[in-house]
GULUM-963984 format. One record per residue (C-alpha): residue in one letter; y, z, x. Coordinates in steps of 0.25 Angstrom, whole numbers, padded with zeros to 4 digits, always signed. Each point is the difference from the previous one (the first is absolute). Layout:
<nodes>
AYZX/...
</nodes>
This chain:
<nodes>
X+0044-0062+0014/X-0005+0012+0008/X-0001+0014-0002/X+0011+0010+0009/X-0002+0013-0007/X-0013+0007-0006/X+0007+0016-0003/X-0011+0009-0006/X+0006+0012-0007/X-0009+0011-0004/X+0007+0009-0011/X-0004+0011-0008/X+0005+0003-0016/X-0003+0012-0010/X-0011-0001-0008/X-0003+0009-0012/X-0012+0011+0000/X-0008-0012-0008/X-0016+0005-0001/X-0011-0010+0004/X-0015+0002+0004/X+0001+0003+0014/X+0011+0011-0004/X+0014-0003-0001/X+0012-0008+0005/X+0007+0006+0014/X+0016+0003-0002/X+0004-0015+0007/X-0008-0013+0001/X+0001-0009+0010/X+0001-0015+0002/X+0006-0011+0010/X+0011-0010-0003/X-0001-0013+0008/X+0012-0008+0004/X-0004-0013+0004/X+0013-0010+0007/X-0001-0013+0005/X+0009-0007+0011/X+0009-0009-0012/X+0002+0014-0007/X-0008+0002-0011/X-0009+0014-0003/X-0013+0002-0007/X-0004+0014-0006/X-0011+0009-0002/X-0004+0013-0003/X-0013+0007+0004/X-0009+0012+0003/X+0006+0010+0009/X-0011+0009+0003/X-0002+0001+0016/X-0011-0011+0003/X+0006-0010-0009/X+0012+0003+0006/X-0005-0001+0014/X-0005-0016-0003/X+0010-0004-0007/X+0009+0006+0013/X-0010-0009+0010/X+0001-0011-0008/X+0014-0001-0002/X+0004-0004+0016/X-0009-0012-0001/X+0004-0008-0011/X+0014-0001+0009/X+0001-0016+0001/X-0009-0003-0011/X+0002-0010-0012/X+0001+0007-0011/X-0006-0010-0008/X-0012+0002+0009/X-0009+0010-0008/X-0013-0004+0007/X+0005+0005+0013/X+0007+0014-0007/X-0015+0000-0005/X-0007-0002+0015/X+0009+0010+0006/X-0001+0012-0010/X-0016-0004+0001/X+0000+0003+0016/X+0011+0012-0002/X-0012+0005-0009/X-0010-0002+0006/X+0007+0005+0014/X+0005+0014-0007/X-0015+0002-0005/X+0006+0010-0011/X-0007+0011-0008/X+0001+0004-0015/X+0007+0013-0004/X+0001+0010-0013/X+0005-0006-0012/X-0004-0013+0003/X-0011+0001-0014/X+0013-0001-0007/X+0010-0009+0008/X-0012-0012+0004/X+0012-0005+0009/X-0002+0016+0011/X-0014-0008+0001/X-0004-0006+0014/X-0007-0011-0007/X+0013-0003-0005/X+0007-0001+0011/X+0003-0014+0003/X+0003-0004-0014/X+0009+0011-0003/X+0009-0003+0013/X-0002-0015-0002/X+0006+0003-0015/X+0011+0009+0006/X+0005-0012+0009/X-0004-0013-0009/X+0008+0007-0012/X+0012-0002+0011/X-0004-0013+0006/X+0002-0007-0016/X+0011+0007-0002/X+0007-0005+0013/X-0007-0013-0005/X+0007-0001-0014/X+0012+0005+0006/X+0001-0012+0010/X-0004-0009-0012/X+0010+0007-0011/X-0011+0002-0010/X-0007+0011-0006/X-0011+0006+0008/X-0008-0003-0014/X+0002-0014+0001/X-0009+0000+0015/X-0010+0006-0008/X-0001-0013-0011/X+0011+0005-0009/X+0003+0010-0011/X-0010+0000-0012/X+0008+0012-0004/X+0015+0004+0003/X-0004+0014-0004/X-0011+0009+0005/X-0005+0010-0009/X-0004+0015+0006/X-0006+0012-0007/X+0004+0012-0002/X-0006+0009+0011/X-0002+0015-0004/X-0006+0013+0010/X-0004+0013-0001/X+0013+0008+0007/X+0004+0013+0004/X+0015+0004-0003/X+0002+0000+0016/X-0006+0000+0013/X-0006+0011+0007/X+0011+0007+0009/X+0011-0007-0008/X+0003-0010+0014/X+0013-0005-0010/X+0004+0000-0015/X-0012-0002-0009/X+0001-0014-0007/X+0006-0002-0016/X-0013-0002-0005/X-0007+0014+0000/X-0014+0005-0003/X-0010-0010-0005/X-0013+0010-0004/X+0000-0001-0015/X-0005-0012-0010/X+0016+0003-0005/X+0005-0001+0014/X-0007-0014+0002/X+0004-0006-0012/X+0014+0005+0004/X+0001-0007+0012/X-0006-0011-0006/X+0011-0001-0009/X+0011+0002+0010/X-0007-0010+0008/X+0001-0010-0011/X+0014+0001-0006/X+0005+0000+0014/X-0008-0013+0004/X-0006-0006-0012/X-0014-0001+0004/X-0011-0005-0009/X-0011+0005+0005/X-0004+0013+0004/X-0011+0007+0014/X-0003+0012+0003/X-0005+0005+0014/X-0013+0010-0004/X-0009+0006+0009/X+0007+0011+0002/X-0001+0011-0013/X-0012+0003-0008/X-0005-0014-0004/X-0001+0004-0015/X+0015+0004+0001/X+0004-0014+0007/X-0007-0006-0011/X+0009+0008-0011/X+0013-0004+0007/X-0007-0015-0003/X-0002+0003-0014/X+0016+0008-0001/X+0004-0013+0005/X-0007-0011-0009/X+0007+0010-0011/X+0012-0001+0005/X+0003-0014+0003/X-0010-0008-0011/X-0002-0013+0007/X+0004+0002+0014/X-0013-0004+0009/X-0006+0012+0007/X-0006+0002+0015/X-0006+0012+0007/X-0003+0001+0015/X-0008+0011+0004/X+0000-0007+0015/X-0015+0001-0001/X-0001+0015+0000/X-0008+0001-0012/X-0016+0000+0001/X-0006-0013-0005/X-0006+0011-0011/X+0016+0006-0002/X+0002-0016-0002/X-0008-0001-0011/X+0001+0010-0009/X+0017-0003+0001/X-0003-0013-0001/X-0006+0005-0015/X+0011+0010-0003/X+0010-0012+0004/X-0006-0010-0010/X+0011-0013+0000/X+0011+0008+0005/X+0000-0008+0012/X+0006-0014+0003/X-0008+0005+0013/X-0008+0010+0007/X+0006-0001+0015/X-0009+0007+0012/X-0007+0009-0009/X-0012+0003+0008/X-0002-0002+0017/X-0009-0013+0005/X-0002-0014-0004/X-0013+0004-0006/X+0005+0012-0007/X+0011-0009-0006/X-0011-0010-0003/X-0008+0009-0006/X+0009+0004-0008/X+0006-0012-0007/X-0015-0003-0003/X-0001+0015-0010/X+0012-0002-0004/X+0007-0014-0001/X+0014+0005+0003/X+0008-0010+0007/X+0002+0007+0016/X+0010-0002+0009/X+0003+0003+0015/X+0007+0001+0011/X-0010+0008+0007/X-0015-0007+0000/X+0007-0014+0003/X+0010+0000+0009/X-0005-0012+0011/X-0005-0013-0004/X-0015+0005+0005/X+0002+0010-0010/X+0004-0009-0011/X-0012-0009+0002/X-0011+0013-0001/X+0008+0005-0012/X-0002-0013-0008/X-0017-0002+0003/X+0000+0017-0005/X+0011-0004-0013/X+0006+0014+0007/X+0015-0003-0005/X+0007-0009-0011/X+0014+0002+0007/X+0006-0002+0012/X+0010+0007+0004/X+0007-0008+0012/X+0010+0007+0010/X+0006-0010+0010/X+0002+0011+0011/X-0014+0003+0001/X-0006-0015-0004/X+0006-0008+0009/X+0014-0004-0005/X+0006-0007-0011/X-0008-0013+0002/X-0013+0007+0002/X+0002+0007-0014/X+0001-0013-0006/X-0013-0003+0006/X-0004+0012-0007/X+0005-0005-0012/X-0007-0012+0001/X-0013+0005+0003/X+0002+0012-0012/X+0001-0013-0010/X-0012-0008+0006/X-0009+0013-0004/X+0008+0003-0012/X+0005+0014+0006/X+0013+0005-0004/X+0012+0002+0008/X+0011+0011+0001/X+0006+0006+0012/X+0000+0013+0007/X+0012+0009+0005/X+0002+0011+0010/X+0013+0007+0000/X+0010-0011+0006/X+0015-0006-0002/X+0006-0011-0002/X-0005-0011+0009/X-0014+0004-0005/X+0004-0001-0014/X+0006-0013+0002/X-0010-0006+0010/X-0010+0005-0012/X+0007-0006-0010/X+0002-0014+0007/X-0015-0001+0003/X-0004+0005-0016/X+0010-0011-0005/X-0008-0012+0006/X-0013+0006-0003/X-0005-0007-0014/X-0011+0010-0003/X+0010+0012-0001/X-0009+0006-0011/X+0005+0015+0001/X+0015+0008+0003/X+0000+0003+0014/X+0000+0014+0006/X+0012+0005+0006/X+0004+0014+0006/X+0017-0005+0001/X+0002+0010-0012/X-0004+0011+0009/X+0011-0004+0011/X+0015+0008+0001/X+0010-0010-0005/X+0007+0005+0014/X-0012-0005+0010/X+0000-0015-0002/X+0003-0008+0012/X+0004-0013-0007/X+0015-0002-0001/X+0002+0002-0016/X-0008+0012-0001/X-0012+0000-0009/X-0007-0012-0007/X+0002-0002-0013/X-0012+0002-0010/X+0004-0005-0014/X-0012+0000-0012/X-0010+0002+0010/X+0004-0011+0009/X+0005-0003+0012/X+0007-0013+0001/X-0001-0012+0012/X+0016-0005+0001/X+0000-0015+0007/X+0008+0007+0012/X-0007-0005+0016/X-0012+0009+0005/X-0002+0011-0008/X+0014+0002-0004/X+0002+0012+0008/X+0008+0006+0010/X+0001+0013+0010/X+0008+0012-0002/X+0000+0002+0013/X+0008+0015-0002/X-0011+0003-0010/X-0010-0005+0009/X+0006+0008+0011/X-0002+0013-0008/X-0014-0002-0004/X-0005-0003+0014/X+0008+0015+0004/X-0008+0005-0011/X-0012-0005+0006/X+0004+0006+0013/X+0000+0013-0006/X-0010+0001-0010/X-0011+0005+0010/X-0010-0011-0010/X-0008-0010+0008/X-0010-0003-0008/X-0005+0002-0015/X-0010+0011+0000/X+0001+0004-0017/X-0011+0010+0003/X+0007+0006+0012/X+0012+0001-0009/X-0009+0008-0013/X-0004+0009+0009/X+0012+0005+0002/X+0001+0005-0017/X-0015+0004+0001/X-0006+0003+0014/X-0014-0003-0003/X+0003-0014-0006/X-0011-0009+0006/X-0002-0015-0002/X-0012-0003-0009/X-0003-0012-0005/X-0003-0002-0012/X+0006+0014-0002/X-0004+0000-0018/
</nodes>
């Protein structure tokens, strides 16, 4: 079996004025679907980042891995190495946020992009479940969190109607979309991205929402915008609120220092993000949970091997979002079905997506109580809507975006916004 046709789509999709520490979300975010065929018929998928220089590897790559096996990951692996390290590339703004803009990152994100592919032409050729590459289900359904931002009701300039959900200022406008996220989706379990308002006021939200929904476990990510001093003394008003206290404070030391004043259980997705990272954070104690992304950790395999090594210290694991569709999702959900130590609802920013901007022929994945389910169809169970594929790459055309730059996109409400960090 040999690969014919590697396609590499960039597309762009609406995405809400959602606040976060370097400023706040541009009007379309971009990604890259990946159509993988091989000469007996069979085609992979995988969605990826779309900003230029990922982009521009995964474009190099694609041409060479014409001819090859597809079960031949070792060789994808060698070529994106040498496309790398050929293309010498340079990180960009937003990159703090998104660890996959990093160009440290780079060949394991555009290894992920295409490995994601490679099972899924795999299990397709084999008529399982991509899951059932990765050892097997230990779960048929993945739990995800509740994911809740700061808003504003539109974006600046009003590019196209503002979305359904409105204004998200107020402890009563959080707990509001908190429950609308909840009836709609079922989730169990509820995060808040912080760093972006008054520390004393995210922390109130927190409280609001412990009121609101007794029981429900409770995470805040300030994205390391708050001073380890900022960290402390919320980390007080906080008391057990938290199931977690996700990237409070920049630095493994700062994080380290941290758990040692306060012994609140820290997660990340920003002070590990490589293995290298990983090994410095357990000598320090930085973090107690990992949260493992496949686009930026290597693929699906590699976050297994995370996994592993996150119950070998005793670490926690969850997993990280950026806003995505569905082959994300499901790649996502495939990977945290075969990974045993699943200790915590992953993220996900699928809520956030217009029902009319999926790329997967059914529209949207279902998310029912919190879950998304893994069905026993081949691969990932997915397939193209090339129409719908069609019109989000013409959006991408258009769109004048090339590359996240959240602060670029603040200034545009408040001209003298700068990126500071730790801003509180």
């Amino acid at each position: 079996m040999k690969i014919t046709r590697v396609t590499v789509t960039p597309i762009a999709f609406r995405d809400p004025p959602l606040l976060n520490a370097s400023g706040i979300h541009e009007p379309y975010a971009l990604r890259s679907i990946i159509e993988i065929e091989s000469d007996n018929g069979y085609i992979g998928l995988g969605e990826s980042y779309g900003d230029a220089p990922a982009l521009a590897i995964q474009q190099q790559v694609q041409a060479q891995l014409i001819g090859l096996d597809p079960f031949n990951l070792n060789q994808l692996r060698a070529i994106v190495q040498a496309t790398v390290a050929a293309h010498k590339p340079v990180s960009l703004a937003g990159a703090e946020l998104a660890p996959g803009s990093h160009a440290s990152k780079a060949v394991s994100n555009a290894y992920s992009a295409f490995e994601v592919a490679f099972l899924d032409l795999q299990a397709h050729y084999l008529n399982v479940p991509l899951v059932d590459l990765l050892g097997g289900a230990i779960r048929e359904e993945v739990p995800f969190s509740a994911y809740l931002f700061f808003k504003y009701a539109q974006h600046v300039d009003s590019p196209y109607k503002p979305d359904d959900w409105g204004e998200a200022l107020s402890e009563q406008q959080i707990v509001a979309q908190a429950a609308r996220m909840i009836e709609a989706y079922g989730f169990k379990s509820i995060k808040l991205k912080a760093g972006t308002l008054p520390p004393e006021h995210e922390v109130a939200c927190i409280k609001a929402l412990k009121k609101a929904f007794p029981g429900y476990p409770l995470r805040i990510d300030p994205n390391g915008n708050w001073s380890l001093k900022t960290s402390i003394r919320m980390a007080e008003l906080l008391g057990d609120d938290l199931q977690y206290y996700e990237d409070p404070t920049p630095g493994l030391d700062g994080m380290a220092e941290l758990h040692k004043r306060t012994g609140l259980p820290l997660a990340t997705n920003m002070v590990v993000t490589d293995f290298d990272e990983f090994r410095r954070s357990v000598a320090q104690n930085s973090v107690q949970i990992v949260l493992a992304d496949h686009h930026y950790w290597g693929g699906l395999r590699d976050t297994q091997t995370l996994a592993k090594m996150c119950e070998v210290f005793g670490l926690g694991v969850s997993m990280h979002s950026n806003s995505h569709l569905g082959i994300s999702l499901m790649a996502m959900a495939h990977v945290a079905a075969a990974v045993p130590n699943l200790d915590y609802a992953c993220d996900t920013h699928y809520p956030w997506q217009e029902p009319d901007e999926e790329v997967i022929k059914g529209g949207k994945l279902p998310i029912v109580d919190g879950c998304v389910k893994i069905s026993r169809a081949p691969g990932l169970g997915l397939e193209l809507d090339h129409e719908q594929l069609g019109k989000l790459h013409d959006q991408y055309l258009t769109c004048g975006i090339r590359q996240r730059d959240d602060v670029r996109q603040m200034q545009r409400y408040k001209p003298d916004w700068r990126a500071v960090k730790p801003r509180f």
